[in-house]
C-alpha positions, 0 to 999 in steps of 0.5 A, a space after each residue: 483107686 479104691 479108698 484106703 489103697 494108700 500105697 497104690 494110691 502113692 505109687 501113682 503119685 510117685 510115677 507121675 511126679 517123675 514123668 513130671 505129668 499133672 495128676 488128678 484124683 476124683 471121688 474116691 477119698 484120698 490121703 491128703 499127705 499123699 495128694 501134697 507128696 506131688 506139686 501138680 496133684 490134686 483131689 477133686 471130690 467131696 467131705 464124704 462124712 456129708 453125705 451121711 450127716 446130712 441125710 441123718 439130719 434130713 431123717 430126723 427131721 422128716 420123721 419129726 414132722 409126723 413122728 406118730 404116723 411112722 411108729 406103725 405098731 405104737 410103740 413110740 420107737 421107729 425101727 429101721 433098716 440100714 443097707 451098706 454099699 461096701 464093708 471096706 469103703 469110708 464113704 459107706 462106713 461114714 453114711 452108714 454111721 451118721 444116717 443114724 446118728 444124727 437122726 437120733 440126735 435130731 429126735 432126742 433133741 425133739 424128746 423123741 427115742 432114738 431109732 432102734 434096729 429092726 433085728 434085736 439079735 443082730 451083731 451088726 446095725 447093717 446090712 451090707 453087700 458082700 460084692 460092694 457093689 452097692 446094688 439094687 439087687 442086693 437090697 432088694 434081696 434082702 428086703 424081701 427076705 425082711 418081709 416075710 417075717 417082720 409084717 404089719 400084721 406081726 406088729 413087727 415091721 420095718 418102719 424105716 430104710 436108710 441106704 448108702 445110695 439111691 440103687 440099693 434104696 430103690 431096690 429096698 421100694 421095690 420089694 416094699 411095693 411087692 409087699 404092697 407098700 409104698 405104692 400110693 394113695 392108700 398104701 401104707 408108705 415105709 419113709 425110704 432114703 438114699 444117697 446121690 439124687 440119680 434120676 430113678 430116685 428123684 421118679 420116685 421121689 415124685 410119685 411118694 414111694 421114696 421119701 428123699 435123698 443126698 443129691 452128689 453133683 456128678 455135673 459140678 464134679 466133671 465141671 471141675 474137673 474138666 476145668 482142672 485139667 484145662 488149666 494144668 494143660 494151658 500152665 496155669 495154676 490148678 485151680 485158676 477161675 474155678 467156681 466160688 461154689 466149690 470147696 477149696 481146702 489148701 492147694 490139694 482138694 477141691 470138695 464139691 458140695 452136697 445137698 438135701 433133694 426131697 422133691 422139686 
């Protein structure tokens, strides 16, 4: 179910209501009237405004630690880059507005400007898959189209990346590291940060190339889940003996934590 189908979304939730079948969402975000609408459903998900929180936070605090270093042309502002998964979906539209925000709290807080966007005349602080794939290729596309006019040398290049997930920000590492950045020791490296800690990010992460992620916990997730429809199988209360871990918020959703992974 794509997020904001409201009415699809309660279709399904009627249907099953009149088969009397138990029904579970999970990931994508759901209305929480329409989750009540039905007894024995549930959302097994996460506080999807998280995510771009606390990768904001993790920005901010990253480039404090040597703000200097990542103002490559000296002007005192950091310039960056925005890649969003999906114009439409509310994961992308929250990532895409407090990955910046609260960077630029923590930096004002610090007496640090806030970022600036790298295209002055751009109507738009983004950059979006038209598909909404949310795609390697995608970001990379458009990454390298970025470098060949805003370069070290033009004194104009991009000093930071934020992506809605891990795909697009590797594909962002992979047109830098054609550029010859971000490819080690003696390279100049452009902080880079996505979302869900997948395993070709957190590779990357540990060669220096991508400076951190939000890790999404896909096994905590399915472990609810799974533990979820044991329980509606056997009669037993939703979400009877699930982990303290997890979220509990009503009767209605399960909210799995997130959390900030910047390398073992």
């Amino acid at each position: 179910v794509e997020t904001g189908a409201d009415g699809i979304a309660q279709n399904i939730v009627d249907t099953a209501k009149t088969a009397n079948i138990p029904l579970m969402f999970c990931n994508r975000s759901i209305e929480q009237s329409i989750v009540e609408s039905y007894d024995k459903c549930i959302f097994v998900g996460t506080n999807y405004e998280d995510a771009g929180k606390m990768q904001g936070d993790m920005i901010g605090e990253y480039l404090l630690k040597d703000f200097d270093k990542y103002d490559l042309n000296g002007d005192g502002v950091i310039s960056y880059v925005m890649f969003k998964g999906d114009e439409s979906n509310q994961e992308a539209i929250a990532r895409t507005k407090y990955g910046v925000e609260n960077a630029n709290a923590k930096l004002v807080e610090a007496g640090k400007p806030e970022l600036k966007y790298y295209d002055d005349k751009a109507t738009t602080l983004y950059l979006v898959d038209q598909m909404g794939t949310w795609s390697r290729q995608v970001a990379q596309d458009y990454m390298t189209t970025i470098l060949a006019q805003y370069t070290k040398d033009n004194n104009n290049m991009v000093e930071l990346v934020i992506a809605n997930n891990d795909e697009m920000a590797i594909g962002a590492v992979q047109a830098l590291q054609s550029a010859g950045y971000n490819k080690g020791e003696g390279s100049t490296t452009i902080p880079v940060f996505g979302v869900d800690a997948t395993d070709d990010a957190k590779n990357l992460i540990s060669e220096g190339s991508l400076a951190g992620t939000i890790k999404q916990d896909a096994v905590g997730m399915a472990d609810a889940i799974a533990k979820i429809a044991s329980n509606y199988l056997a009669g037993k209360e939703a979400t009877a003996d699930l982990d303290e871990h997890y979220v509990r918020e009503g009767s209605w959703k399960i909210a799995i934590p997130y959390s900030i992974y910047l390398g073992e």
